[in-house]
PDB file of N, CA, C and O in Angstrom:
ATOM      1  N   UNK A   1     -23.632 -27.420 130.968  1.00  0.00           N
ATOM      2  CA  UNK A   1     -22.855 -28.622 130.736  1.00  0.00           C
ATOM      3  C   UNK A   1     -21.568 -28.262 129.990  1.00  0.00           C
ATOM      4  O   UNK A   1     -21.486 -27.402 129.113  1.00  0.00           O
ATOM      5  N   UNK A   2     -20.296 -29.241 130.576  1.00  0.00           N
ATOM      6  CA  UNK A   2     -18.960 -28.754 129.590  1.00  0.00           C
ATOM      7  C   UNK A   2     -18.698 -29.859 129.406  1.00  0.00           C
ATOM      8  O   UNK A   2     -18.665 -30.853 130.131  1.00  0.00           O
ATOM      9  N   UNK A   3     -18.398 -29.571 127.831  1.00  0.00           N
ATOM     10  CA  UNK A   3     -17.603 -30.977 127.694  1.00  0.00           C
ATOM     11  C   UNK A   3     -16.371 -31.344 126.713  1.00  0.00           C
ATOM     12  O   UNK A   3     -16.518 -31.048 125.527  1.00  0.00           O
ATOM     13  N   UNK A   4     -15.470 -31.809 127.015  1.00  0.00           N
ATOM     14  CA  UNK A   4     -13.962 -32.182 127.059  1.00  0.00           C
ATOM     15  C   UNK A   4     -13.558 -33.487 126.338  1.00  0.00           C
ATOM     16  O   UNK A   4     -13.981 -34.642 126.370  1.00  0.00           O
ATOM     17  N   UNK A   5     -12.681 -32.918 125.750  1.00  0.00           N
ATOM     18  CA  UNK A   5     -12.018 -34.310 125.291  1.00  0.00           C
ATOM     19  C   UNK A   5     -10.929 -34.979 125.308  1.00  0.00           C
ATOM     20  O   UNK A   5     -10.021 -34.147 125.301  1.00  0.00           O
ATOM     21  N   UNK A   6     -10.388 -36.310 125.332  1.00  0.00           N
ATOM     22  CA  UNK A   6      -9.204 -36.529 125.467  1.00  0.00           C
ATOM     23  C   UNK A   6      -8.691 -38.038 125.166  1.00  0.00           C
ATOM     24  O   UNK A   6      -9.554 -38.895 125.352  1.00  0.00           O
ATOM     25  N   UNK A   7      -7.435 -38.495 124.734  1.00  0.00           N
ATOM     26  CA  UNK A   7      -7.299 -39.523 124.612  1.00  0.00           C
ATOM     27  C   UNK A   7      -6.359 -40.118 125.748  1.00  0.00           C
ATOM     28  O   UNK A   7      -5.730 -39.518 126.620  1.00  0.00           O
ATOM     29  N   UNK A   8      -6.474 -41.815 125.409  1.00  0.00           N
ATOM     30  CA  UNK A   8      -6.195 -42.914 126.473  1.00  0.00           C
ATOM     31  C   UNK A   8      -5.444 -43.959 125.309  1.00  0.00           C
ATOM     32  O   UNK A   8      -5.783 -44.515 124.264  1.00  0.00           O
ATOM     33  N   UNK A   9      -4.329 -43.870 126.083  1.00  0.00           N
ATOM     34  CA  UNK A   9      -3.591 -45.349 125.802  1.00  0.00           C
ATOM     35  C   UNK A   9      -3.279 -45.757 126.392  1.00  0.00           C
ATOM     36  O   UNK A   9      -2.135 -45.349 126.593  1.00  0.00           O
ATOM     37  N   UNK A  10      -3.779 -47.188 127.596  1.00  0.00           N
ATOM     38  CA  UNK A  10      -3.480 -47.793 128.652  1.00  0.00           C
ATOM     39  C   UNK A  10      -3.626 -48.827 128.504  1.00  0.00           C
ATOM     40  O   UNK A  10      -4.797 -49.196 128.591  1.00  0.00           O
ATOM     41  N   UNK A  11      -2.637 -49.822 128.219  1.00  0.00           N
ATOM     42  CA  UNK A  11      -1.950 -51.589 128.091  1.00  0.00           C
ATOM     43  C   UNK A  11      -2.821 -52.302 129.002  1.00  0.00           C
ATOM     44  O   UNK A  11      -3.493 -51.741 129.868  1.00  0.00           O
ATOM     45  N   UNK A  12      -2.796 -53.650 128.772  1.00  0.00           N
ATOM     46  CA  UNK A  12      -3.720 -53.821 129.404  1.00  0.00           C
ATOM     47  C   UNK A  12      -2.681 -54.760 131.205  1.00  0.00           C
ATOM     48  O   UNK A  12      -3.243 -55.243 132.187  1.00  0.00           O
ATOM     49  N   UNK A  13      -1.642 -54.693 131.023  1.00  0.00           N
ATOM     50  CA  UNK A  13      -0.863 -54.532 131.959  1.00  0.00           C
ATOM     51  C   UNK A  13      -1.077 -53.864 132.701  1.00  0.00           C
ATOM     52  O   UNK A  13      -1.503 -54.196 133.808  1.00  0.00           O
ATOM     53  N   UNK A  14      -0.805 -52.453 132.259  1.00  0.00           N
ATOM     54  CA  UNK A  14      -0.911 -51.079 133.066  1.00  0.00           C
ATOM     55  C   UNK A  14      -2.549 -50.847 134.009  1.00  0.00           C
ATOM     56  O   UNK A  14      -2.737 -50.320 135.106  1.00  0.00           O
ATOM     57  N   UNK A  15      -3.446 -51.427 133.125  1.00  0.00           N
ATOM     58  CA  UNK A  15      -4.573 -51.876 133.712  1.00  0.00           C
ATOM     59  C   UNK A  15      -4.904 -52.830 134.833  1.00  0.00           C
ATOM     60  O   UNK A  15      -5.858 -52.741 135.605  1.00  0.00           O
ATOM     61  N   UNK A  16      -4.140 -53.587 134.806  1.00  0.00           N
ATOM     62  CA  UNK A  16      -4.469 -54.669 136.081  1.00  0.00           C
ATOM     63  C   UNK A  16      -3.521 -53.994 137.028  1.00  0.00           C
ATOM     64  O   UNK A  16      -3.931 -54.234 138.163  1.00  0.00           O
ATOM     65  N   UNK A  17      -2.570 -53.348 137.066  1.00  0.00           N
ATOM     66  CA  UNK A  17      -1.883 -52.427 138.219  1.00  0.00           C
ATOM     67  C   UNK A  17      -2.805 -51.642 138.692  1.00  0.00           C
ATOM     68  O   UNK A  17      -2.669 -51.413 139.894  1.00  0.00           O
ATOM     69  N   UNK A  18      -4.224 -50.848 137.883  1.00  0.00           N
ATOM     70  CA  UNK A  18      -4.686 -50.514 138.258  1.00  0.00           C
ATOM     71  C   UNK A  18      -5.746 -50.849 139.252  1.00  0.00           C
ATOM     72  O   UNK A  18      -5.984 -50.314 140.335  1.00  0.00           O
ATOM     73  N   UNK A  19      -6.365 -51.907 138.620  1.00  0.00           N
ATOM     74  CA  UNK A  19      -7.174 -52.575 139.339  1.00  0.00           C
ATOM     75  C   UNK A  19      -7.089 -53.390 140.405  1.00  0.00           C
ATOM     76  O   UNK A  19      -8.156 -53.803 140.860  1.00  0.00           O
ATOM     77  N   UNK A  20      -6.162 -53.700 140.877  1.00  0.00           N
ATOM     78  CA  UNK A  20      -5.307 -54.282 141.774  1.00  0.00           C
ATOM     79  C   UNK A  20      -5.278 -53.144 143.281  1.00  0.00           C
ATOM     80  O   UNK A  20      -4.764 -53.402 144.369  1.00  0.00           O
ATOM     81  N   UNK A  21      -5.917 -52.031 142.924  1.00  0.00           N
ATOM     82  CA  UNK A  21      -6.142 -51.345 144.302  1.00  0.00           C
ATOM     83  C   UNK A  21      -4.665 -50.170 144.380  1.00  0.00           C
ATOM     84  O   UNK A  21      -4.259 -49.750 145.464  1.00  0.00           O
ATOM     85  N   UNK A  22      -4.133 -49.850 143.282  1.00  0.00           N
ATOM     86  CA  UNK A  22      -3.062 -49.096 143.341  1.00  0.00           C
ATOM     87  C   UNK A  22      -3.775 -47.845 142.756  1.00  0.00           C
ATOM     88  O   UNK A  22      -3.534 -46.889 143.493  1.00  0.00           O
ATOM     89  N   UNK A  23      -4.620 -47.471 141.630  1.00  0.00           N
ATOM     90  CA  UNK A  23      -4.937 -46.391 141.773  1.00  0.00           C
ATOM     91  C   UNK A  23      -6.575 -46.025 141.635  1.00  0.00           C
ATOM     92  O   UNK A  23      -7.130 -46.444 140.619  1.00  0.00           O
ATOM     93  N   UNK A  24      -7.137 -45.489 142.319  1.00  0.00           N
ATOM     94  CA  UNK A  24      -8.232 -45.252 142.369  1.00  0.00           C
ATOM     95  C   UNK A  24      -9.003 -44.187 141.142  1.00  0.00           C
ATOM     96  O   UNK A  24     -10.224 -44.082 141.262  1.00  0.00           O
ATOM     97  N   UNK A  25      -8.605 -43.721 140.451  1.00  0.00           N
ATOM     98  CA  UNK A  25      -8.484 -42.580 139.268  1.00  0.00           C
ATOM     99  C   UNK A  25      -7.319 -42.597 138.811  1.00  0.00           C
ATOM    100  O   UNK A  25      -6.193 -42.773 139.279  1.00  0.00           O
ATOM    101  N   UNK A  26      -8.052 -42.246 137.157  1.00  0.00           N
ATOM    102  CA  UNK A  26      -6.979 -41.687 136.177  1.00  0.00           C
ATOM    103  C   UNK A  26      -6.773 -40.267 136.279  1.00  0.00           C
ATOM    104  O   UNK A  26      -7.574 -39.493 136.804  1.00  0.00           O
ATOM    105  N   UNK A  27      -5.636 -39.939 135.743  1.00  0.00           N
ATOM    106  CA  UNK A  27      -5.485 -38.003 135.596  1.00  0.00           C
ATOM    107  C   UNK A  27      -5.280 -37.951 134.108  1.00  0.00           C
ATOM    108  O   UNK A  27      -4.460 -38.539 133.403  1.00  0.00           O
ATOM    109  N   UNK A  28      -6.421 -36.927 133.751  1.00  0.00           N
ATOM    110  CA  UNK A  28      -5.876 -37.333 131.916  1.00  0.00           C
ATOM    111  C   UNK A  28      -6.023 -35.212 132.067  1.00  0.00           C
ATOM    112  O   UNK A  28      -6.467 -34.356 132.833  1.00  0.00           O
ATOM    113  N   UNK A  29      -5.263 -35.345 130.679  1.00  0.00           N
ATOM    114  CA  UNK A  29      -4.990 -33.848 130.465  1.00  0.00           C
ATOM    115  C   UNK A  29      -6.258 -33.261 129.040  1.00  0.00           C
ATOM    116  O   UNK A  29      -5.940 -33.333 127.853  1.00  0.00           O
ATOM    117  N   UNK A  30      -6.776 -33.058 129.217  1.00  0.00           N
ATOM    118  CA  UNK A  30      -7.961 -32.793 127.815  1.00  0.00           C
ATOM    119  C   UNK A  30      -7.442 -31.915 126.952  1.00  0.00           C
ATOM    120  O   UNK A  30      -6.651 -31.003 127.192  1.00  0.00           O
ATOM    121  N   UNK A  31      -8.013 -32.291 125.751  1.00  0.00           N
ATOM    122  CA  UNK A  31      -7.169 -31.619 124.302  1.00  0.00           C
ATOM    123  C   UNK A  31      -7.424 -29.912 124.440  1.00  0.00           C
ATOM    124  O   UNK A  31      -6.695 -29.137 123.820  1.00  0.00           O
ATOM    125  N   UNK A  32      -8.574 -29.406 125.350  1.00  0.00           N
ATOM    126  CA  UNK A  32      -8.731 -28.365 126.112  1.00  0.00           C
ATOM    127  C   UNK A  32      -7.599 -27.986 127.100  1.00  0.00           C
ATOM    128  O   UNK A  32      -7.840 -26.939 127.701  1.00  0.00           O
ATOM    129  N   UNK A  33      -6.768 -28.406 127.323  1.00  0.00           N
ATOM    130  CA  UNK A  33      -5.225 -28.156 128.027  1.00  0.00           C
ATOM    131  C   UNK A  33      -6.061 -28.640 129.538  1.00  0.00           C
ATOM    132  O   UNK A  33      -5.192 -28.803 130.395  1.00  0.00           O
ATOM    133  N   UNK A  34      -7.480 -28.915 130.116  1.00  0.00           N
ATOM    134  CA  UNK A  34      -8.056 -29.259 131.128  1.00  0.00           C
ATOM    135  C   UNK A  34      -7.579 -30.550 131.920  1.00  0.00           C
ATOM    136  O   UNK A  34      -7.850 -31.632 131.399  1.00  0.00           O
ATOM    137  N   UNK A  35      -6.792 -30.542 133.313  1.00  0.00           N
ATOM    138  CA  UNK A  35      -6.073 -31.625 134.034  1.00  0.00           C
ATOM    139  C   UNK A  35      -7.138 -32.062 134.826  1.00  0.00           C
ATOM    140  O   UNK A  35      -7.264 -31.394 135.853  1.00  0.00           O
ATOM    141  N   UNK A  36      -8.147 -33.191 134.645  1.00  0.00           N
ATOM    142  CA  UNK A  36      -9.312 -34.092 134.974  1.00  0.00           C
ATOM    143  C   UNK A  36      -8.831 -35.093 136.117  1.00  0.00           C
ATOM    144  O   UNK A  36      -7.621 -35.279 136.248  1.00  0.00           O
ATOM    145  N   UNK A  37      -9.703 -35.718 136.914  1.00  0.00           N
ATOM    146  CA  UNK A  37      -9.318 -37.065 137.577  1.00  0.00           C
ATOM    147  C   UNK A  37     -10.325 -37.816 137.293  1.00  0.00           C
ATOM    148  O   UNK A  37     -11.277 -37.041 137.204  1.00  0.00           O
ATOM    149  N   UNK A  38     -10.710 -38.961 137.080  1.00  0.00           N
ATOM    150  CA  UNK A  38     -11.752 -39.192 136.610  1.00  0.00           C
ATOM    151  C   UNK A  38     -11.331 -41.270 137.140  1.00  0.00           C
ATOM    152  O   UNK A  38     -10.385 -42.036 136.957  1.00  0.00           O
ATOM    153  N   UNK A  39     -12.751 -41.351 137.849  1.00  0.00           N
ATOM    154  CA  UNK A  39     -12.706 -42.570 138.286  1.00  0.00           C
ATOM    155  C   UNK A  39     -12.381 -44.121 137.360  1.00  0.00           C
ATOM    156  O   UNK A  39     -12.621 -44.530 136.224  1.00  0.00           O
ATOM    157  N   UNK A  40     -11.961 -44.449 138.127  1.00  0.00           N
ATOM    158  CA  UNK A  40     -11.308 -45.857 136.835  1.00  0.00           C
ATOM    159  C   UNK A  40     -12.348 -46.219 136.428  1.00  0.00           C
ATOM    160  O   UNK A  40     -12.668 -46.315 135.243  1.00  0.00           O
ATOM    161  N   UNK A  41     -13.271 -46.566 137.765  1.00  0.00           N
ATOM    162  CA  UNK A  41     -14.719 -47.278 137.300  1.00  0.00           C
ATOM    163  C   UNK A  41     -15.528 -47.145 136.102  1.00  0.00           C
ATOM    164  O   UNK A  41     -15.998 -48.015 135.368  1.00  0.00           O
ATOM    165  N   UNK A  42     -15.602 -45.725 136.049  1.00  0.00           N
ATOM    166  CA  UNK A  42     -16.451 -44.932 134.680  1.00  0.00           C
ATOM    167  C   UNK A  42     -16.067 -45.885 133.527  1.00  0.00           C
ATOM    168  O   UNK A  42     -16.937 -46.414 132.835  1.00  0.00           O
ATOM    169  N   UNK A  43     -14.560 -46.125 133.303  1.00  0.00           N
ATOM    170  CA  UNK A  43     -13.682 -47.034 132.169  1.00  0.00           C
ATOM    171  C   UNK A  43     -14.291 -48.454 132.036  1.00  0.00           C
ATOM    172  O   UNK A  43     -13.755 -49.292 131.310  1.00  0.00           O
ATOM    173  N   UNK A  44     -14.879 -48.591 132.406  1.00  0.00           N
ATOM    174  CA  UNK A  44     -14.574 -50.462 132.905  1.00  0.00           C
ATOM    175  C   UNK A  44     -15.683 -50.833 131.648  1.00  0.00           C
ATOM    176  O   UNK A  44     -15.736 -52.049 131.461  1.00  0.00           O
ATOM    177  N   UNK A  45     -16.381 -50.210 130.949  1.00  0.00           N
ATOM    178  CA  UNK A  45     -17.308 -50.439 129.703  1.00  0.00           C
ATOM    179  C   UNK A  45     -16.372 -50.264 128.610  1.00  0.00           C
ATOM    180  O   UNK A  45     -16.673 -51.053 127.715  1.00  0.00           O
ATOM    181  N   UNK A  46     -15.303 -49.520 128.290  1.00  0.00           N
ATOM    182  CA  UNK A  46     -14.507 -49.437 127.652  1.00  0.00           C
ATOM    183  C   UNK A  46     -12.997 -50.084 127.468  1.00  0.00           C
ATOM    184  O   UNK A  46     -12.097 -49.539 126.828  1.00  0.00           O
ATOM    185  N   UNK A  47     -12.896 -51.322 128.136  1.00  0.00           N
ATOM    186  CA  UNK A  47     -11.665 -51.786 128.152  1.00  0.00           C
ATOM    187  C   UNK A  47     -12.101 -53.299 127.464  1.00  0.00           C
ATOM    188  O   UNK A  47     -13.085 -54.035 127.535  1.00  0.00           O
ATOM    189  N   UNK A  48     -10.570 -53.322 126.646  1.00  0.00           N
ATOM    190  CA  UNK A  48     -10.892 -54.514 125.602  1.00  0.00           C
ATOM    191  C   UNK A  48      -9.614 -55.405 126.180  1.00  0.00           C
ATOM    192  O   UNK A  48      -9.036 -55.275 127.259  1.00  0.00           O
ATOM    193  N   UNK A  49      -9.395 -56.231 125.245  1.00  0.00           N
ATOM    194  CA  UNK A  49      -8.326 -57.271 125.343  1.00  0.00           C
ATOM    195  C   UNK A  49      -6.888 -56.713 125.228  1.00  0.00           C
ATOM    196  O   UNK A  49      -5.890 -57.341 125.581  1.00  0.00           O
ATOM    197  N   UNK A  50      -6.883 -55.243 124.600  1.00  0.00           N
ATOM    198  CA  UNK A  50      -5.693 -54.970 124.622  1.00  0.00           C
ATOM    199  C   UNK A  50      -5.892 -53.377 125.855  1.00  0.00           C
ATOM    200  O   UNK A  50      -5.368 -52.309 125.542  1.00  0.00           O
ATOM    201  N   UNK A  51      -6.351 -53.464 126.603  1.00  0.00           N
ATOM    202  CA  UNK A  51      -6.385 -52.240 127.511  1.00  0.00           C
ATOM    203  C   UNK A  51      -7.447 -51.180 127.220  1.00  0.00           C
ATOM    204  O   UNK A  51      -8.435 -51.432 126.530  1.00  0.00           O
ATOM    205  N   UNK A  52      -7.195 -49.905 127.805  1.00  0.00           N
ATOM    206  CA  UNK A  52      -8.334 -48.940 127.233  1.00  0.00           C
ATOM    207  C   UNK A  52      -7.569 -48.057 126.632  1.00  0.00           C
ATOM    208  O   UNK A  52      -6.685 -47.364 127.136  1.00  0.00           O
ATOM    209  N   UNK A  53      -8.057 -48.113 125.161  1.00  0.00           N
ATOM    210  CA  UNK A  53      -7.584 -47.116 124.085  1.00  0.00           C
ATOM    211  C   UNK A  53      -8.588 -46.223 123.728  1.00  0.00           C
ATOM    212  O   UNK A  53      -9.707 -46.584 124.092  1.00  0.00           O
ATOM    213  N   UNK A  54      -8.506 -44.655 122.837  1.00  0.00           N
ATOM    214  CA  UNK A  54      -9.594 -44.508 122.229  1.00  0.00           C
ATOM    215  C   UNK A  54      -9.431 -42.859 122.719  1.00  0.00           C
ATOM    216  O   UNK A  54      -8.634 -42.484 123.579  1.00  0.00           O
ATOM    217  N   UNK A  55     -10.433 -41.919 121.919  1.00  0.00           N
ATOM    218  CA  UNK A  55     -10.565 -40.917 122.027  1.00  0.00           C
ATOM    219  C   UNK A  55     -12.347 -40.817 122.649  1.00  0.00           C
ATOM    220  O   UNK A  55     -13.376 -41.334 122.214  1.00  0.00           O
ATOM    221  N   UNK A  56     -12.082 -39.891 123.859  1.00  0.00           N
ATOM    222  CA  UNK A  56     -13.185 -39.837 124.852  1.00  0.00           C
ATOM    223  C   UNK A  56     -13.753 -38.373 124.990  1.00  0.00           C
ATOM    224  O   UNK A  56     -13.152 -37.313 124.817  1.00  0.00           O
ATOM    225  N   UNK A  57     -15.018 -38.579 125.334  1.00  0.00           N
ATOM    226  CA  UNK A  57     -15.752 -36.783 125.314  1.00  0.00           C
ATOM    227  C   UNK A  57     -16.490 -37.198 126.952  1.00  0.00           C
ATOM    228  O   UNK A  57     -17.195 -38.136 127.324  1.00  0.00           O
ATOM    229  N   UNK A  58     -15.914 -35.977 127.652  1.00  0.00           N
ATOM    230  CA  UNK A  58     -16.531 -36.454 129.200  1.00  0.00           C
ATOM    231  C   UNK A  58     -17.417 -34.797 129.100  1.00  0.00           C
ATOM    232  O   UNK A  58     -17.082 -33.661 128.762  1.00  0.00           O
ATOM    233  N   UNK A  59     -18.671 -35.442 129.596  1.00  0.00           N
ATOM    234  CA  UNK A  59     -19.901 -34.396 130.118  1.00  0.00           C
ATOM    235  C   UNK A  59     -19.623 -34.224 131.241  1.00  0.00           C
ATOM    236  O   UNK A  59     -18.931 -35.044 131.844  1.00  0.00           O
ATOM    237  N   UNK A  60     -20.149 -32.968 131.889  1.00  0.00           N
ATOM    238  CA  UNK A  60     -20.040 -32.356 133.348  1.00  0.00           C
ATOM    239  C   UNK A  60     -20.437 -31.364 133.170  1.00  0.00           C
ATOM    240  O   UNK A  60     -20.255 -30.487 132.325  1.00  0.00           O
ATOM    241  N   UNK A  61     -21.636 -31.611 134.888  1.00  0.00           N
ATOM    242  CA  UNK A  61     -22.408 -30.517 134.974  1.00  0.00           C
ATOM    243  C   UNK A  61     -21.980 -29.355 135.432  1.00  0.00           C
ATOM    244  O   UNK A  61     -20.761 -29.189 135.390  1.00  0.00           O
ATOM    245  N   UNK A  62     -22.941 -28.099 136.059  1.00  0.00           N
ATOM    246  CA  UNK A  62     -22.163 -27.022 136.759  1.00  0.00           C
ATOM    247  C   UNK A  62     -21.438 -27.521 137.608  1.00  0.00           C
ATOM    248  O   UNK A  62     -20.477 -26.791 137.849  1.00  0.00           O
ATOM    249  N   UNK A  63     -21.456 -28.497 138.215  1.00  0.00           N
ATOM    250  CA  UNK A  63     -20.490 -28.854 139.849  1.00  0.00           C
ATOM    251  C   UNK A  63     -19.363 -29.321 139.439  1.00  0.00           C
ATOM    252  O   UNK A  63     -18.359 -29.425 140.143  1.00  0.00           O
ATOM    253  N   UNK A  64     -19.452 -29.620 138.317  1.00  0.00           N
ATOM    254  CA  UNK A  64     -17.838 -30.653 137.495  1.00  0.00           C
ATOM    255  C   UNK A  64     -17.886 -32.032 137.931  1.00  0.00           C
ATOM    256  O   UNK A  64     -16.997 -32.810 138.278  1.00  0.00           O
ATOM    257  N   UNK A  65     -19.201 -32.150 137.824  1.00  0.00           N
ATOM    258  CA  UNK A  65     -19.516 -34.052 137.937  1.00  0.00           C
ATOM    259  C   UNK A  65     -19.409 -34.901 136.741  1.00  0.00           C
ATOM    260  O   UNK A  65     -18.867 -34.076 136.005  1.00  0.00           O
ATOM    261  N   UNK A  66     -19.486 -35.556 136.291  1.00  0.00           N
ATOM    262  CA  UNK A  66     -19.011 -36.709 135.668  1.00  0.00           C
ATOM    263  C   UNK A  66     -21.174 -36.851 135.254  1.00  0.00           C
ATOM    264  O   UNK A  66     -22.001 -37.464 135.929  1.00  0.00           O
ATOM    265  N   UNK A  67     -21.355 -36.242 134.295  1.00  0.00           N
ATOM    266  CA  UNK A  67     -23.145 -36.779 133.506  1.00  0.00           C
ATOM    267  C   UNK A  67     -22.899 -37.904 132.757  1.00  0.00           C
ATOM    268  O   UNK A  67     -23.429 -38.965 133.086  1.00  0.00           O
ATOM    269  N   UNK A  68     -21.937 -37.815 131.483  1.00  0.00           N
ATOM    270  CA  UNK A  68     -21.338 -38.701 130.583  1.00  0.00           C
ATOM    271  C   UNK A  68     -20.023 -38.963 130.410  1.00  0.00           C
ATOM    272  O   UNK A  68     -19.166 -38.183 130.825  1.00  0.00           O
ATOM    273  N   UNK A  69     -19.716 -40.140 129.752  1.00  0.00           N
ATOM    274  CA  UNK A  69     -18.802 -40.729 129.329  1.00  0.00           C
ATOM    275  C   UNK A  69     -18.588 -41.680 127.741  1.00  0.00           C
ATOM    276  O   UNK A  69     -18.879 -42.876 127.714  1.00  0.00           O
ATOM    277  N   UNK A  70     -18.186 -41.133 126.809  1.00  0.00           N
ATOM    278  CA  UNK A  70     -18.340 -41.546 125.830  1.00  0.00           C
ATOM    279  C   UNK A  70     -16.979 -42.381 124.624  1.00  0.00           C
ATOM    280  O   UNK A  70     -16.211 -41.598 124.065  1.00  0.00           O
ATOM    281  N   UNK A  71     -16.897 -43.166 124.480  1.00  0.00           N
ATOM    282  CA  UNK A  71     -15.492 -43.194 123.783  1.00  0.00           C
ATOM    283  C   UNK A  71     -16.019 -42.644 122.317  1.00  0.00           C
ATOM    284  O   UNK A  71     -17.128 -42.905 121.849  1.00  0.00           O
ATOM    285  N   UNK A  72     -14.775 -41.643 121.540  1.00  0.00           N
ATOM    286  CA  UNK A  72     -15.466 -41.289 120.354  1.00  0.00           C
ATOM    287  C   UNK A  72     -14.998 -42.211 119.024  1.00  0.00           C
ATOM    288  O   UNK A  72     -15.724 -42.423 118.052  1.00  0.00           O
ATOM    289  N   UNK A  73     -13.255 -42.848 119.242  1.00  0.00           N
ATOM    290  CA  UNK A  73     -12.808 -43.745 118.557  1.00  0.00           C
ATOM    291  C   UNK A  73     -11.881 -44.583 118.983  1.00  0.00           C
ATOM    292  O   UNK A  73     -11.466 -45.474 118.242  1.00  0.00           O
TER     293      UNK A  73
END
């Protein structure tokens, strides 16, 4: 298992562009210098009234699947 971390600051504007069928994944860069794509969907437990903010730890197995998803703050 590897696991990565990274932060998100996304308005909650910038969010309904998303959801609206314009992008299917985020690309976030991990504090590991690691360039991820990672499905919007996974997010959708983590978005508040002001968008999805927060510092995140993503699990992945040997294949580089998506096990967990965690916001850390």
């Amino acid at each position: 298992m590897r696991r990565l971390r990274f932060r998100l600051a996304i308005s909650r504007a910038q969010l309904l562009q998303y959801y609206q069928g314009r992008t299917a994944a985020l690309s976030v860069v991990t504090e590991q210098g690691v360039r991820l794509q990672v499905a919007l969907h996974h997010f959708r437990s983590f978005v508040g009234h002001d968008g999805l903010n927060g510092r995140f730890e993503i699990e992945l197995n040997g294949e580089q699947q998506l096990q967990r998803l965690d916001r850390l703050a």
